[in-house]
C-alpha positions as protocol buffer text, in pm:
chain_id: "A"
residue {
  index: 1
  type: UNK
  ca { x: 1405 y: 480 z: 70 }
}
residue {
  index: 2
  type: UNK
  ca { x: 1276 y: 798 z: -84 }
}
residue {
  index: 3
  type: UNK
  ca { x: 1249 y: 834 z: -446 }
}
residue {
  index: 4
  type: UNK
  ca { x: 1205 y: 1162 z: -615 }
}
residue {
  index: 5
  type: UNK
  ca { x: 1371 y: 1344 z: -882 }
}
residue {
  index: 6
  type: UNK
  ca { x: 1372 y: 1682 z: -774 }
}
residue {
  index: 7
  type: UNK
  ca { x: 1718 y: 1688 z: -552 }
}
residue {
  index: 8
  type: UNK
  ca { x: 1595 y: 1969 z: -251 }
}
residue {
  index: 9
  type: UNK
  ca { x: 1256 y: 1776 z: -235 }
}
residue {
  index: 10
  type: UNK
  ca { x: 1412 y: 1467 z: -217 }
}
residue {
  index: 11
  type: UNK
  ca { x: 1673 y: 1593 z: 75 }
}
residue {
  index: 12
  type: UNK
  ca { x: 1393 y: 1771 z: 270 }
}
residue {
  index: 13
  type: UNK
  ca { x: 1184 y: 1414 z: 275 }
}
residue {
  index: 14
  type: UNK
  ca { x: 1499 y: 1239 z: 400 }
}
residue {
  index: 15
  type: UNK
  ca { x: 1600 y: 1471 z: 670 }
}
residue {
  index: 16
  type: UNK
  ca { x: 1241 y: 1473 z: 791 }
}
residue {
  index: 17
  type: UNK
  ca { x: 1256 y: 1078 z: 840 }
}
residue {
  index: 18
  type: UNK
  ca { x: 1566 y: 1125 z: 977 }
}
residue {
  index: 19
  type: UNK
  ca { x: 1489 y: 1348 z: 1202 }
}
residue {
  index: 20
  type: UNK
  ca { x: 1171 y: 1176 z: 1339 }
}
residue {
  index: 21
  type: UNK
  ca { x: 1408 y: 834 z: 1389 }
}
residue {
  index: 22
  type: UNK
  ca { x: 1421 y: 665 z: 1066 }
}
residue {
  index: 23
  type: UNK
  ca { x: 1677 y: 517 z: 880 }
}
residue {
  index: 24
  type: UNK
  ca { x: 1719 y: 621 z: 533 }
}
residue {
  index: 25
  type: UNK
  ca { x: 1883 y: 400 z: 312 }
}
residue {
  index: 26
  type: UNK
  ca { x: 1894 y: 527 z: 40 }
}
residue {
  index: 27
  type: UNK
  ca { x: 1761 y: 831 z: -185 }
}
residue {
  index: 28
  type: UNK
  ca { x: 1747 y: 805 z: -543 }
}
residue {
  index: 29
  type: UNK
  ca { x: 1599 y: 1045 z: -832 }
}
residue {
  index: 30
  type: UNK
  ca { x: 1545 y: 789 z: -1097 }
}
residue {
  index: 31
  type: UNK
  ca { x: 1273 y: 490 z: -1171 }
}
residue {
  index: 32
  type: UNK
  ca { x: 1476 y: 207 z: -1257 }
}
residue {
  index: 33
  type: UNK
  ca { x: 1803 y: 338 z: -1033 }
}
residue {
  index: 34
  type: UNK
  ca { x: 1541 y: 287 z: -722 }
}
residue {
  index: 35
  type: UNK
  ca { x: 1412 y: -86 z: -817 }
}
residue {
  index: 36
  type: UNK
  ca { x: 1810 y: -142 z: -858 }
}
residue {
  index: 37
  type: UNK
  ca { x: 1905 y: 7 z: -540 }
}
residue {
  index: 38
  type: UNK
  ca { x: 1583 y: -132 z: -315 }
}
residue {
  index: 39
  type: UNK
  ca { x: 1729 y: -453 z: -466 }
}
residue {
  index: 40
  type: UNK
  ca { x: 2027 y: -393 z: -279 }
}
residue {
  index: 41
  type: UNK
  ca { x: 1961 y: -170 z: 1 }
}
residue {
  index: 42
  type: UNK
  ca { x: 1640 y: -377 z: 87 }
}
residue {
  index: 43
  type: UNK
  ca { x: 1412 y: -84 z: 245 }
}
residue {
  index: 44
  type: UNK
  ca { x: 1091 y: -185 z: 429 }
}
residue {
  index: 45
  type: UNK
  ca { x: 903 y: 101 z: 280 }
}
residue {
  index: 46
  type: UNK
  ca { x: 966 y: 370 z: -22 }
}
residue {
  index: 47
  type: UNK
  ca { x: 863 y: 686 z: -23 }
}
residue {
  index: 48
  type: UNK
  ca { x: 767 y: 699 z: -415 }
}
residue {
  index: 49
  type: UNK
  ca { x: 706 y: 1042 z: -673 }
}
residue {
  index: 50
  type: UNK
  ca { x: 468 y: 1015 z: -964 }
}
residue {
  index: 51
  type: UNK
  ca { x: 662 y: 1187 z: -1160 }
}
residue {
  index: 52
  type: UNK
  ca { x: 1009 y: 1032 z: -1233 }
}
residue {
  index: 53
  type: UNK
  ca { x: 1234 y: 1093 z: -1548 }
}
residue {
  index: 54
  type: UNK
  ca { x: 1246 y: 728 z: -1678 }
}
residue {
  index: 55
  type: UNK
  ca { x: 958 y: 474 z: -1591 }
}
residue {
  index: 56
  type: UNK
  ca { x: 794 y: 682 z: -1373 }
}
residue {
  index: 57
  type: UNK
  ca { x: 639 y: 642 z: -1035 }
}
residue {
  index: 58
  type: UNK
  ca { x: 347 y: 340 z: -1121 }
}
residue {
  index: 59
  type: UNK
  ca { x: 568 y: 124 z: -1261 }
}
residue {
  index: 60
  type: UNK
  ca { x: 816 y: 147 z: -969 }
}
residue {
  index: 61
  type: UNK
  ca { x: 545 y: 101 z: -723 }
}
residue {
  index: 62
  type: UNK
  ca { x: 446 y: -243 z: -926 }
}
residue {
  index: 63
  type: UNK
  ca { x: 793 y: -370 z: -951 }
}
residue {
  index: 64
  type: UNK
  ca { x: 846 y: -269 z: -591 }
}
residue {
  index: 65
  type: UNK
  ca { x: 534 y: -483 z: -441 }
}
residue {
  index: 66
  type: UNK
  ca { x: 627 y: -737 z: -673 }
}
residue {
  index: 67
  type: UNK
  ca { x: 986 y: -782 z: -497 }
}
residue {
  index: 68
  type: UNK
  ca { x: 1083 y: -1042 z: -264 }
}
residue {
  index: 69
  type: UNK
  ca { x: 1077 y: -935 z: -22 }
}
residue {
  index: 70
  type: UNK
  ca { x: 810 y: -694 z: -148 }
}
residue {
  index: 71
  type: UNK
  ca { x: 872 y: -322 z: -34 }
}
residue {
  index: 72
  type: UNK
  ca { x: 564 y: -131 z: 87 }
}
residue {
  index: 73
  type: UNK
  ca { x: 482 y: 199 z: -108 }
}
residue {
  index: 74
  type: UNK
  ca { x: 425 y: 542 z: -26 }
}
residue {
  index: 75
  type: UNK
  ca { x: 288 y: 735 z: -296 }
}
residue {
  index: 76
  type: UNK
  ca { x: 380 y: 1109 z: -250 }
}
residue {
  index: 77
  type: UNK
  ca { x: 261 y: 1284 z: -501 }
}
residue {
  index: 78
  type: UNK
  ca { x: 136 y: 1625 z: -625 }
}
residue {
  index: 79
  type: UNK
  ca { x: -116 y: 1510 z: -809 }
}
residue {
  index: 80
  type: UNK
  ca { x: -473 y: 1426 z: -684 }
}
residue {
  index: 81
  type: UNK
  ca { x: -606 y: 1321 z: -1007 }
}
residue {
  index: 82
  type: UNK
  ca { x: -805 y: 1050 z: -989 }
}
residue {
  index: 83
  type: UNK
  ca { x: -668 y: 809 z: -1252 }
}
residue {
  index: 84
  type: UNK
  ca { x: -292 y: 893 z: -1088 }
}
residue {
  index: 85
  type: UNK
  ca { x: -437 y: 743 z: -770 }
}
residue {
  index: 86
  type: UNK
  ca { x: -600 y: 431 z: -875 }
}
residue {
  index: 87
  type: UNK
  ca { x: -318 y: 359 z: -1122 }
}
residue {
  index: 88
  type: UNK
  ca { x: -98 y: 371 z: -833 }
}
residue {
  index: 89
  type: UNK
  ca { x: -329 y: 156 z: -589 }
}
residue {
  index: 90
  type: UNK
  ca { x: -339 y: -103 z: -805 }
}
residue {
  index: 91
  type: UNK
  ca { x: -5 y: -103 z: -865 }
}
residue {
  index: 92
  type: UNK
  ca { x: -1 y: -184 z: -502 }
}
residue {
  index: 93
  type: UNK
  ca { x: 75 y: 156 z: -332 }
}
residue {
  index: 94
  type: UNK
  ca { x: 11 y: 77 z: 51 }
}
residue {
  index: 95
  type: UNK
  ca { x: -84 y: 472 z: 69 }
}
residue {
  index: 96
  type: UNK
  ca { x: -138 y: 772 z: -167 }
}
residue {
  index: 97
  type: UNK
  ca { x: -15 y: 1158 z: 15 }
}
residue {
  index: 98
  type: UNK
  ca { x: -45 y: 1477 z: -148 }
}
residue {
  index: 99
  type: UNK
  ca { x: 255 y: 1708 z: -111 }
}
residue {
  index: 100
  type: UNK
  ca { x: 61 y: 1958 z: 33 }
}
residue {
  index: 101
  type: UNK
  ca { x: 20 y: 1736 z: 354 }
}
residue {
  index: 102
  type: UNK
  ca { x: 164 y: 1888 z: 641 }
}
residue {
  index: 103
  type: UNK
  ca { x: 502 y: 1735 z: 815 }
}
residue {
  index: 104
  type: UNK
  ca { x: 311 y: 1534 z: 1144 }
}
residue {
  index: 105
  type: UNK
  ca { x: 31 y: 1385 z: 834 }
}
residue {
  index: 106
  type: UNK
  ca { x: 337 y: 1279 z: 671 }
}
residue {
  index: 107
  type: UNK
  ca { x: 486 y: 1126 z: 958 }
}
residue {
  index: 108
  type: UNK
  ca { x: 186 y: 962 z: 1047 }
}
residue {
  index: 109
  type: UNK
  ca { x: 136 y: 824 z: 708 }
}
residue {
  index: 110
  type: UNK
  ca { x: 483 y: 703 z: 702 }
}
residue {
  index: 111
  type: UNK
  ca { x: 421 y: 489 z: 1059 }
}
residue {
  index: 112
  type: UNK
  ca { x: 155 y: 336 z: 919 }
}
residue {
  index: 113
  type: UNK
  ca { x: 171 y: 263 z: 606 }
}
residue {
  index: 114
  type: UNK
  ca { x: 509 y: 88 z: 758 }
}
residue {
  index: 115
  type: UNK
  ca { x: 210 y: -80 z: 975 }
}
residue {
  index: 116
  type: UNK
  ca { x: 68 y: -263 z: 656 }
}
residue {
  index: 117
  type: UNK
  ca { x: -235 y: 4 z: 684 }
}
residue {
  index: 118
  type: UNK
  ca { x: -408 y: 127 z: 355 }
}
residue {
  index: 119
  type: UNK
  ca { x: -347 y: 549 z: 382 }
}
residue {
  index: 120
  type: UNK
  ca { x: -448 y: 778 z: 200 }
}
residue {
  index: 121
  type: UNK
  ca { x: -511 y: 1182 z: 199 }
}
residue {
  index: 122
  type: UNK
  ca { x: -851 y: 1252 z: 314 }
}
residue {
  index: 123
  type: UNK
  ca { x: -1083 y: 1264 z: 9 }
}
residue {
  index: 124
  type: UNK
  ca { x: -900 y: 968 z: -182 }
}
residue {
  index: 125
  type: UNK
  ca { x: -999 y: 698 z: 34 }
}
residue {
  index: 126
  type: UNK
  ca { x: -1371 y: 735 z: -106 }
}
residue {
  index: 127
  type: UNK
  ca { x: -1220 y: 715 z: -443 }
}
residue {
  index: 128
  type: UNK
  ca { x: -1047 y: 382 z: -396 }
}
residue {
  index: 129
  type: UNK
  ca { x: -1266 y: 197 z: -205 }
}
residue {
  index: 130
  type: UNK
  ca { x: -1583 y: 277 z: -484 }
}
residue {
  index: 131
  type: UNK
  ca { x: -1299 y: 126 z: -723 }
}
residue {
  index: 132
  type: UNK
  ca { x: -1249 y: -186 z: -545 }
}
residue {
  index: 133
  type: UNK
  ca { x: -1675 y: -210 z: -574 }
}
residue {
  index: 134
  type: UNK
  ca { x: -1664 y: -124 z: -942 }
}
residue {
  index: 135
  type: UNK
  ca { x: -1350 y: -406 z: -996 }
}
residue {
  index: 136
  type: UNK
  ca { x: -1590 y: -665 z: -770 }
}
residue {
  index: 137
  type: UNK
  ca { x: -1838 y: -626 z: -971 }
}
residue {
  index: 138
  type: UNK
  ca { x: -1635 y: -728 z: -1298 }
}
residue {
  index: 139
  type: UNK
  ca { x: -1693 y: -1084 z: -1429 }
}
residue {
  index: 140
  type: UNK
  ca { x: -1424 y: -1289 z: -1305 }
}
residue {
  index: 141
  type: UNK
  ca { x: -1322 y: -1696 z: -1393 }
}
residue {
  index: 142
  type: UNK
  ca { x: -1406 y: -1868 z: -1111 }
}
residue {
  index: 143
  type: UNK
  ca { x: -1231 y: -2120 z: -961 }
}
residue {
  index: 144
  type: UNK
  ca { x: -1379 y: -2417 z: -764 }
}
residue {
  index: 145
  type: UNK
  ca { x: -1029 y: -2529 z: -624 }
}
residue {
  index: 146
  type: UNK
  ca { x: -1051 y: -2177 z: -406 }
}
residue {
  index: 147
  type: UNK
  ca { x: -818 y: -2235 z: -14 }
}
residue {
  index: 148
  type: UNK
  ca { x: -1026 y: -2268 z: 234 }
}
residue {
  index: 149
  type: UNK
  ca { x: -948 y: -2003 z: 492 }
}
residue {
  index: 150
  type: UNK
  ca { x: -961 y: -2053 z: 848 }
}
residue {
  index: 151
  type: UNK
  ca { x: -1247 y: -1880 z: 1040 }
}
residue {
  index: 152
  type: UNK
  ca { x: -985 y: -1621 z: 1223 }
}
residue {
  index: 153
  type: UNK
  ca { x: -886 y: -1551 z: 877 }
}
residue {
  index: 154
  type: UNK
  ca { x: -1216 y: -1487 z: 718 }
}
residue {
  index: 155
  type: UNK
  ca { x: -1318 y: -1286 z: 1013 }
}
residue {
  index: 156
  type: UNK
  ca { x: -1001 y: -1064 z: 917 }
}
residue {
  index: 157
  type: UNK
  ca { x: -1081 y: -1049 z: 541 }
}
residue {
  index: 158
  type: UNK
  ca { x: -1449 y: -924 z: 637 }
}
residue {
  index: 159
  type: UNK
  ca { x: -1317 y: -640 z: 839 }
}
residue {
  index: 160
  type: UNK
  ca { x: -1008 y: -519 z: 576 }
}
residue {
  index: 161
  type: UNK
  ca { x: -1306 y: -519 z: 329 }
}
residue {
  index: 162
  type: UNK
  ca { x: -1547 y: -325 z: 548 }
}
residue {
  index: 163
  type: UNK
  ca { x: -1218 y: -61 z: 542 }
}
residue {
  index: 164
  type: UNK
  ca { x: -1093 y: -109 z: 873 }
}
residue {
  index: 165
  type: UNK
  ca { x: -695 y: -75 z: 930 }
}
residue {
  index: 166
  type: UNK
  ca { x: -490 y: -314 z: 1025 }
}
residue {
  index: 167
  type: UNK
  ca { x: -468 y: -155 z: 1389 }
}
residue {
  index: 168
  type: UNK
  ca { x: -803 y: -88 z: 1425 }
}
residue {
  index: 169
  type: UNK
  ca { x: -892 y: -477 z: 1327 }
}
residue {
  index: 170
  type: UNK
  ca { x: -653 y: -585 z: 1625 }
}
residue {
  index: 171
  type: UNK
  ca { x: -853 y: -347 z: 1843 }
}
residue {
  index: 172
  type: UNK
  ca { x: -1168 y: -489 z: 1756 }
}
residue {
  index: 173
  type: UNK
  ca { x: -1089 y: -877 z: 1749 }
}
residue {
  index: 174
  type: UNK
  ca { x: -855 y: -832 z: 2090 }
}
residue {
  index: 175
  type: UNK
  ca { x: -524 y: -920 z: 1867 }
}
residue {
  index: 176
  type: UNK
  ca { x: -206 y: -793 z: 1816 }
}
residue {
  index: 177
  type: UNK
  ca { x: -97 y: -536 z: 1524 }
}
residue {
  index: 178
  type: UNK
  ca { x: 137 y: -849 z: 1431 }
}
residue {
  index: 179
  type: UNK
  ca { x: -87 y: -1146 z: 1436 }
}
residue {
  index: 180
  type: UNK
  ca { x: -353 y: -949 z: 1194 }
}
residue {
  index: 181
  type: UNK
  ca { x: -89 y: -900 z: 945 }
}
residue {
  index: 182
  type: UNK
  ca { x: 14 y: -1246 z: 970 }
}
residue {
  index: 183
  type: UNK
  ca { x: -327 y: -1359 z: 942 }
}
residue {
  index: 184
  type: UNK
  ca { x: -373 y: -1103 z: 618 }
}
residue {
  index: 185
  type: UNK
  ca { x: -11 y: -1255 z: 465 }
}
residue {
  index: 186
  type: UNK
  ca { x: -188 y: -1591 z: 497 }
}
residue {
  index: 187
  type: UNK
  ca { x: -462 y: -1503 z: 319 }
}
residue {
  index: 188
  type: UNK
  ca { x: -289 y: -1387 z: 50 }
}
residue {
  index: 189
  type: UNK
  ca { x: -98 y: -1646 z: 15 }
}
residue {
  index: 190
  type: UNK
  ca { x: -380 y: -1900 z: 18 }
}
residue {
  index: 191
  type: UNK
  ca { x: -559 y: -1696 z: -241 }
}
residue {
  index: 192
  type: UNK
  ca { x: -244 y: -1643 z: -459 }
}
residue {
  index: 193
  type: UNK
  ca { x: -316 y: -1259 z: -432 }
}
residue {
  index: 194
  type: UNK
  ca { x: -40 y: -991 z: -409 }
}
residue {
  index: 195
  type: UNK
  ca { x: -175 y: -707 z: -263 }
}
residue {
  index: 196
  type: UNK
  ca { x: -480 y: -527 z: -41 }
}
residue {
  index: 197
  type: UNK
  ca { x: -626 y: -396 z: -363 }
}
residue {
  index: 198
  type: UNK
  ca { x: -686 y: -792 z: -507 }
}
residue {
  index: 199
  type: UNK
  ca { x: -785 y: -891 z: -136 }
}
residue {
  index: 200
  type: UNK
  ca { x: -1047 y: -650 z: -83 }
}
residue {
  index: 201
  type: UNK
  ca { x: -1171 y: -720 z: -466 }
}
residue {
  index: 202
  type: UNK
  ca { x: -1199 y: -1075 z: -336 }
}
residue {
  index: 203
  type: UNK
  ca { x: -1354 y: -1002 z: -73 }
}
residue {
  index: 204
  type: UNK
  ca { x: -1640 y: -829 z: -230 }
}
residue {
  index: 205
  type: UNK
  ca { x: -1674 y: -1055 z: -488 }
}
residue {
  index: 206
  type: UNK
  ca { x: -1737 y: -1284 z: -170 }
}
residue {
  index: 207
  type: UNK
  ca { x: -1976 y: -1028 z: 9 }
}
residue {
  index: 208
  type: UNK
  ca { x: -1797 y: -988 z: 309 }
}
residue {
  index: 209
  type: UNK
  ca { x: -1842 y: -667 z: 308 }
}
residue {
  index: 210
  type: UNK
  ca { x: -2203 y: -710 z: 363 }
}
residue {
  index: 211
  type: UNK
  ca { x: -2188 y: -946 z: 650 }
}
């Protein structure tokens, strides 16, 4: 699903997924039209603008990741401002483009953010991960009744925090793409966390970054 509000924008993103195999199902110009239409049309990812008439492009993303089944977000922006980005992380944006990216890096970002992978436009991945630091290092209540994770799980939580993709974790541990995401859902899960942002927090809360 592509949301944006200006119409010829909005067409060109759409006939570019198109063209490279997608289905599109739906493209709508307005924040609370798309979180009625994903509703309906149930996309597996949505290609999201910052800047939308009504609720605007955050709270879209948030309501979107909230969803069951939760949509994965694509934040295409032209903005690069710093408190844009994070806002839109932790509203649970899977990925964060510029619109100055080029046609293949949007392409790319498309395929993997569709992956489950954390994307971002070179620059901005600095950014977040120093703000997934600065939220581990906020006091937190702690909670003695934590899950226990398996080992294959924890194993998987230490790499996501260390920044690792989903695809390059199934590289390294000899997995498939599939089974690391179904380890990561898991996780999440267990932990009663809703997105990568609150996972990697946890996980360097937990030092598993360091290990």
């Amino acid at each position: 699903m592509v949301v944006d509000d200006h119409p010829m924008w909005r067409d060109a993103v759409a006939r570019d997924l198109a063209e490279a195999g997608y289905e599109v199902v739906a493209t709508v110009g307005e924040g609370r039209a798309a979180v009625r239409v994903a509703a309906a049309a149930r996309p597996q990812l949505a290609v999201v603008d910052l800047q939308l008439p009504d609720i605007g492009g955050v709270e879209v993303t948030r309501r979107l990741a909230a969803a069951d089944p939760p949509v994965r977000v694509l934040v295409l922006s032209a903005s690069g401002e710093q408190q844009d980005v994070l806002d839109a992380v932790k509203a649970g944006a899977t990925g964060y483009l510029l619109k100055s990216a080029g046609r293949a890096e949007f392409l790319d970002a498309v395929r993997r953010a569709g992956d489950g992978d954390a994307v971002f436009t070179p620059g901005l991945a600095g950014l977040v991960l120093g703000e997934y630091r600065r939220l581990a290092a906020a006091p937190r209540p702690q909670d003695d009744d934590t899950p226990r994770l398996t080992e294959r799980e924890t194993e998987v939580l230490r790499l996501v925090a260390k920044g690792l993709t989903y695809r390059q974790i199934a590289e390294r541990l000899v997995l498939s793409h599939r089974t690391v995401q179904n380890h990561v859902q898991n996780t999440l899960r267990k932990l009663q966390l809703h997105n990568r942002v609150e996972l990697v927090r946890y996980a360097i809360e937990k030092g598993l970054d360091q290990e």
